[in-house]
C-alpha positions as CSV (number, residue, x, y, z in Angstrom):
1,X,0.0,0.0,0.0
2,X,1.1,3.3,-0.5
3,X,0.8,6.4,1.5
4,X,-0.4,9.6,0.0
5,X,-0.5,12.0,3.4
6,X,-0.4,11.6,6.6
7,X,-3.9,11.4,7.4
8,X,-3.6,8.2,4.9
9,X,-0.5,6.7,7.6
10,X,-2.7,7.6,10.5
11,X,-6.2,5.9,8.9
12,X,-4.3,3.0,8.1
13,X,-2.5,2.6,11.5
14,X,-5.9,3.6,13.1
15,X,-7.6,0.6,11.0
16,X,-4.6,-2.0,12.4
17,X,-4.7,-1.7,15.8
18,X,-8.4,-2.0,15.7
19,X,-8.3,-4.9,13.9
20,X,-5.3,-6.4,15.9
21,X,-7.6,-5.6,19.0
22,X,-10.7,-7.6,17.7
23,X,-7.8,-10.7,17.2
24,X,-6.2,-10.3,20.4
25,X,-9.8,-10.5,21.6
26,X,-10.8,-13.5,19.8
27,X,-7.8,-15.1,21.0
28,X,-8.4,-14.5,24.0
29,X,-12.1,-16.2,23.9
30,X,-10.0,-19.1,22.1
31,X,-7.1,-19.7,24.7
32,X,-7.4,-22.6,27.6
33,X,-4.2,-21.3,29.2
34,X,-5.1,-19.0,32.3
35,X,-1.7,-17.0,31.9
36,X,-2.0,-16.8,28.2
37,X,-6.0,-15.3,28.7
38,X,-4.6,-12.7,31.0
39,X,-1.8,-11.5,28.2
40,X,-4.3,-11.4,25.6
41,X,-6.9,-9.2,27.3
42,X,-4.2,-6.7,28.3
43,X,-3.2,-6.7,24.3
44,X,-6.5,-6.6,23.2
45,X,-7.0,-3.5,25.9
46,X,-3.6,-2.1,24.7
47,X,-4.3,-1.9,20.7
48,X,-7.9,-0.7,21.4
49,X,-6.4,2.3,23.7
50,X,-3.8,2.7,20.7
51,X,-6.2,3.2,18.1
52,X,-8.7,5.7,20.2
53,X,-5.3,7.4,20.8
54,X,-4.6,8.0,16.8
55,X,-8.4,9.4,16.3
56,X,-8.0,11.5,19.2
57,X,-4.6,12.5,17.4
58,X,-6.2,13.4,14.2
59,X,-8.9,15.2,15.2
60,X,-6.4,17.3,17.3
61,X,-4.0,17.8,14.7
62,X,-4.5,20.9,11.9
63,X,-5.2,20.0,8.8
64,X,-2.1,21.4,7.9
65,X,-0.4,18.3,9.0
66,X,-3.3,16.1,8.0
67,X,-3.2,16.8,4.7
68,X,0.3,17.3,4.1
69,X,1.9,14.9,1.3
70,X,4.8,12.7,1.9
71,X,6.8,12.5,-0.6
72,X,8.4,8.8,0.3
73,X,5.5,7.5,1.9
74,X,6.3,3.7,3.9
75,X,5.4,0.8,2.1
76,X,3.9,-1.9,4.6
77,X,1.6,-4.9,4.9
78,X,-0.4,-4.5,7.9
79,X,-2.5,-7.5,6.8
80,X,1.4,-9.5,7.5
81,X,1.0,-8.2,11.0
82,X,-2.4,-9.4,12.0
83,X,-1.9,-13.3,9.8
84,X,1.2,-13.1,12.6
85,X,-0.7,-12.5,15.4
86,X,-3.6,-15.1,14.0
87,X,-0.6,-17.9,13.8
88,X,0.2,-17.5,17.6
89,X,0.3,-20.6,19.6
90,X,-2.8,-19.9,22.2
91,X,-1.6,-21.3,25.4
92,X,2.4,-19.7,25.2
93,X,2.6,-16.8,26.6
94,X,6.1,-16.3,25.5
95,X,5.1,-16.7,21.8
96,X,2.1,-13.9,22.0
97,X,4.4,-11.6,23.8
98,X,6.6,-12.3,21.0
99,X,4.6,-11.4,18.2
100,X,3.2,-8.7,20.1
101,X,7.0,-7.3,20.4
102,X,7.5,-7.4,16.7
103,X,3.8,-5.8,15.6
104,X,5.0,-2.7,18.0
105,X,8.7,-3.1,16.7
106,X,7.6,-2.8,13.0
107,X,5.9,0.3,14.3
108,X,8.3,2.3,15.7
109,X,10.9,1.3,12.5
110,X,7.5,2.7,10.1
111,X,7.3,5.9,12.0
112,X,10.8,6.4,12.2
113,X,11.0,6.0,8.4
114,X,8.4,8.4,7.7
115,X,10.0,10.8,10.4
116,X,13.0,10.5,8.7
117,X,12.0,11.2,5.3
118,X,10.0,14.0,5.9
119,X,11.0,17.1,5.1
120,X,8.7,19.1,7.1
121,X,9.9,19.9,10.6
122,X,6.0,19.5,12.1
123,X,5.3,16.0,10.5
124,X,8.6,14.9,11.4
125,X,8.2,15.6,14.6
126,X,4.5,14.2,14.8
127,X,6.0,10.4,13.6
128,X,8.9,10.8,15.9
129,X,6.4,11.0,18.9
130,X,4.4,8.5,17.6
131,X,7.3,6.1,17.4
132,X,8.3,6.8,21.1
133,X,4.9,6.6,22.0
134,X,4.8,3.1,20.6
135,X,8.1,2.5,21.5
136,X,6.7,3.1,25.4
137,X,4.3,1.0,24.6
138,X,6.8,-2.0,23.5
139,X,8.3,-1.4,27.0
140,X,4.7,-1.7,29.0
141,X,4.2,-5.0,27.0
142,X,7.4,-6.3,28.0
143,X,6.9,-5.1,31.7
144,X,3.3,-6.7,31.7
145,X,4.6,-10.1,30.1
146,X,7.3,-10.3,32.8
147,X,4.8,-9.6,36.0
148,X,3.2,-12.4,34.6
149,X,5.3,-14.7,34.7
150,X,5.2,-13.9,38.0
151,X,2.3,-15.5,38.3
């Protein structure tokens, strides 16, 4: 897919974490393991809170960033991302915090890319909150997995 603005990024980001929410979810209904229940209702939580953030982020932002056109828009395949998460084994907990890791790793590498090839200081500083936001996020995951295992 290719980008055409940064309202485009932001849908499309928007549209993923919803959708990874409604799979953590169903995972979650599908698991046996107790532990593994527990890790997919905080990541079904986590991508829902993600996404709500990015509305409440575009309907913050000026349309001046909005519509602003990036010139070397990232190229990804979100639908990658979610088959990932849908290929988890249910009942390890190590494997879900795994591919939970590398949805929110893939996101902080898309941000920066689009941070870094913008040339416009606003936008690039937009995707380089974004990425420490999500980057912040990859270090509550990792705190949450390892309180439960605790457990």
């Amino acid at each position: 897919m290719r980008f055409e603005t940064v309202a485009d990024v932001l849908n499309t980001v928007k549209d993923l974490h919803t959708a990874l929410a409604r799979q953590f979810g169903e995972l979650e209904q599908l698991t046996t393991s107790e532990r593994a229940q527990l890790m997919l209702d905080y990541l079904h939580r986590h991508e829902k809170q993600l996404a709500l953030a990015t509305e409440q982020y575009e309907k913050q932002a000026g349309p001046g960033i909005m519509d602003t056109w990036l010139q070397y828009a990232p190229q990804w395949q979100p639908q990658e991302l979610i088959d990932k998460v849908r290929g988890v084994d249910l009942n390890d907990v190590d494997s879900i915090v795994k591919v939970a890791l590398e949805v929110d790793d893939y996101l902080v590498d898309l941000y920066r890319e689009a941070a870094e090839e913008s040339d416009i200081p606003e936008v690039k500083e937009a995707f380089a909150s974004f990425a420490q936001v999500e980057d912040n996020e990859r270090h509550k995951t990792a705190r949450s997995a390892f309180r439960l295992s605790d457990i």
